[in-house]
C-alpha positions as CSV (number, residue, x, y, z in Angstrom):
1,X,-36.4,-38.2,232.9
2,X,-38.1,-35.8,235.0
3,X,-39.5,-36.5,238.4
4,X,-41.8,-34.9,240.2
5,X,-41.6,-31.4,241.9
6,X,-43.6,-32.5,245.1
7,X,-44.4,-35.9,246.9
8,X,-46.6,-35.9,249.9
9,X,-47.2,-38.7,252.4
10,X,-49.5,-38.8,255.5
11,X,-47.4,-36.3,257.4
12,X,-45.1,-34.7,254.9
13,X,-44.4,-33.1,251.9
14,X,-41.3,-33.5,249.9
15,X,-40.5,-30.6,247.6
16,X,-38.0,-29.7,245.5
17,X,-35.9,-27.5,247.2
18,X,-35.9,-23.6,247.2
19,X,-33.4,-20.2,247.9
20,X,-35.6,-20.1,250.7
21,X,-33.9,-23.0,252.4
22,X,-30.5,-22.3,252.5
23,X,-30.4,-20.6,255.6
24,X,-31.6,-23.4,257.5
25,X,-29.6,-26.0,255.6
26,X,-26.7,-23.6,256.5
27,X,-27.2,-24.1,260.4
28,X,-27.5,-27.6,259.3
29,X,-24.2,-27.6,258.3
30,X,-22.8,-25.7,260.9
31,X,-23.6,-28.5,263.2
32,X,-22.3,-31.6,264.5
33,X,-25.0,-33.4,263.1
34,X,-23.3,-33.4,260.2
35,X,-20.4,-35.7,261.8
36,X,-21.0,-38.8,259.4
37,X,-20.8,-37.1,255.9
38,X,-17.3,-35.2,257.0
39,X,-18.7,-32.3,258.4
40,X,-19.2,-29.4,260.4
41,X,-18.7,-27.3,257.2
42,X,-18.2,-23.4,256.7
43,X,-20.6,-20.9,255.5
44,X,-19.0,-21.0,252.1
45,X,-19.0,-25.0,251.6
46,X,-22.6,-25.1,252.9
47,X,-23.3,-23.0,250.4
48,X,-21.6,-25.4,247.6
49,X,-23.5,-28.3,248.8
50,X,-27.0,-26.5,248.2
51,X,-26.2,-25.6,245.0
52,X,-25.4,-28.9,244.5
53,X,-28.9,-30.0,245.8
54,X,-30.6,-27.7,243.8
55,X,-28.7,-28.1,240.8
56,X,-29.1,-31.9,240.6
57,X,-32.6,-30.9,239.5
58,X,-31.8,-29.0,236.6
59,X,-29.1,-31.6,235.4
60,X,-30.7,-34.7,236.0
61,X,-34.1,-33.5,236.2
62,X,-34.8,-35.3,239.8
63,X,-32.3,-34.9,242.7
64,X,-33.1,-34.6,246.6
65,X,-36.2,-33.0,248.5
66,X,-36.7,-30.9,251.3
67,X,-39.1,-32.3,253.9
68,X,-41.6,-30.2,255.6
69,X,-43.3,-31.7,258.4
70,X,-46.3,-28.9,259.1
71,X,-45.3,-26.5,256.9
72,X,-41.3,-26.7,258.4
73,X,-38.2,-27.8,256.5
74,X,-36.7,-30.4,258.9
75,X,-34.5,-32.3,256.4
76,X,-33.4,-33.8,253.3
77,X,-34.0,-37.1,251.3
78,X,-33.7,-38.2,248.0
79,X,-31.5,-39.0,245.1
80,X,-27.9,-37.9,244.1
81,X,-26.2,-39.1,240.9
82,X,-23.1,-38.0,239.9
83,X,-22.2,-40.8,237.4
84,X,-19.3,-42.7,239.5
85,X,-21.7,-45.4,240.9
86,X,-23.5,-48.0,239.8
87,X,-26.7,-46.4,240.5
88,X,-28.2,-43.2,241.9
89,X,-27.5,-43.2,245.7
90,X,-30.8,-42.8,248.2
91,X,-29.8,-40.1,250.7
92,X,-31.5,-38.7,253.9
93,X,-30.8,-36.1,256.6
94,X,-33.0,-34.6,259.2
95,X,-31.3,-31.2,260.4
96,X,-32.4,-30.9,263.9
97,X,-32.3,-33.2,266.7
98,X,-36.0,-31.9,267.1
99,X,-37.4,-33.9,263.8
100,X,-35.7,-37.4,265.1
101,X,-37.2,-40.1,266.5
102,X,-40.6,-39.8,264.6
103,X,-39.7,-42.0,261.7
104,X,-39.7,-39.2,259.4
105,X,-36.3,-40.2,257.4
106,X,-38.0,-43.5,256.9
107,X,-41.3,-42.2,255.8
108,X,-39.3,-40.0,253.4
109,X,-36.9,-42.2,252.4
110,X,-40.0,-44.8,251.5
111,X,-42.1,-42.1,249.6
112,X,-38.9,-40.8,247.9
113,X,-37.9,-44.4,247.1
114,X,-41.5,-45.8,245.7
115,X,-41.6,-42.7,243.4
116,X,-38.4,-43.5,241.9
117,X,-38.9,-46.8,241.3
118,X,-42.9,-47.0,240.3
119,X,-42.6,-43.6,238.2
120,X,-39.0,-43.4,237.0
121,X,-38.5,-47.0,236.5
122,X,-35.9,-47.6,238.7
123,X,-34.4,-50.9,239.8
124,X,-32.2,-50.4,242.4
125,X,-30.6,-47.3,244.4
126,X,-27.2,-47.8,246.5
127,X,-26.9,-46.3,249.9
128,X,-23.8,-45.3,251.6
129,X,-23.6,-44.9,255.5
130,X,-20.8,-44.8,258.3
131,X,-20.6,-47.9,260.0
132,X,-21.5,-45.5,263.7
133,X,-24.6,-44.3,262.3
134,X,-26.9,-46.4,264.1
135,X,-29.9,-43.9,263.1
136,X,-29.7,-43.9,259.3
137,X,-28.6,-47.9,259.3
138,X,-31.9,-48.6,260.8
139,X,-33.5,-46.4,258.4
140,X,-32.0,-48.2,255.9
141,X,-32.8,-52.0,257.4
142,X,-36.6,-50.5,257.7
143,X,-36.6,-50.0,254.1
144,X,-35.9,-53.6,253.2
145,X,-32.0,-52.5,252.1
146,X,-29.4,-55.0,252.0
147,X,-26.1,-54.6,253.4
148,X,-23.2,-55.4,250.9
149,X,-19.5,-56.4,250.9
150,X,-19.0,-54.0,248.3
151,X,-16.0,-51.3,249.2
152,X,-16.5,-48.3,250.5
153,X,-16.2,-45.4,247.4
154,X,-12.9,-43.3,247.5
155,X,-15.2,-40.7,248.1
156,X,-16.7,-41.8,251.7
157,X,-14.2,-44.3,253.0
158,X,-15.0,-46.6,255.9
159,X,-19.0,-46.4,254.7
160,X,-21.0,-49.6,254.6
161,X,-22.9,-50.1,251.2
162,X,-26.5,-51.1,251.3
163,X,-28.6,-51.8,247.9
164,X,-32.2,-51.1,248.1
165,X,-33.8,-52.9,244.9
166,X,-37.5,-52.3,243.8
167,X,-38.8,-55.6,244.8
168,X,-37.0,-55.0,248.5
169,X,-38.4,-52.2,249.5
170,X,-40.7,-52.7,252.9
């Protein structure tokens, strides 16, 4: 199951993610912005996490894109399995205060979402946000995602689970 290496929409492309990135994905990290998935983190674990990103691809043959709004890398979006959920989980990050507030994590969460359900025949996707992420909650509502009672993973305790199904998404 392979998916596509580039996705655009009417004001960005989503691309698989390249060496080229790292740097700004470091400064990224650096930052408080990373506050709701347990960051700041160091050079070195920064580091971990993008090999992560970019090795998803070459495991599972899809994993998460790098949006470029103009040409720019301004974030992240797409899926992450690693085979201790019920289904892959839809993720999204924007990596400068800069790129919020112009519904880009929605418009790349959507186009990242409609590809993986129309073309890899995905039924559902599970979505795990902190309860004081008001941004990325809204995202999620916006998409047609369902909040669930479902308990936090050991992983990212204290995080609300949404499920975004095929039929559901807005």
């Amino acid at each position: 199951m392979h998916a596509r290496s580039t996705i655009n929409t009417e004001r960005l492309t989503l691309r698989q993610p390249t060496a080229g990135d790292l740097p700004l994905y470091e400064a990224y990290c650096a930052s408080d912005r990373t506050k709701f998935v347990r960051g700041p983190f160091s050079a070195a674990q920064a580091f971990d996490k993008f090999a992560t990103i970019i090795g998803h691809w070459t495991l599972r043959g899809y994993g998460r894109y790098v949006i470029e709004q103009n040409g720019a890398p301004i974030g992240h979006v797409g899926p992450h399995f690693s085979g201790d959920t019920d289904a892959p989980e839809l993720t999204w990050t924007l990596w400068t205060e800069q790129a919020e507030g112009h519904g880009f994590a929605t418009e790349a969460a959507r186009a990242a979402a409609q590809h993986l359900f129309a073309d890899l025949g995905w039924d559902k996707l599970v979505i795990h946000i902190k309860a004081e992420n008001t941004a990325s909650r809204a995202v999620a509502d916006r998409l047609g995602a369902k909040l669930s009672d479902d308990p936090a993973p050991a992983w990212f305790p204290n995080s609300l689970v949404y499920w975004l199904h095929a039929e559901d998404l807005k």
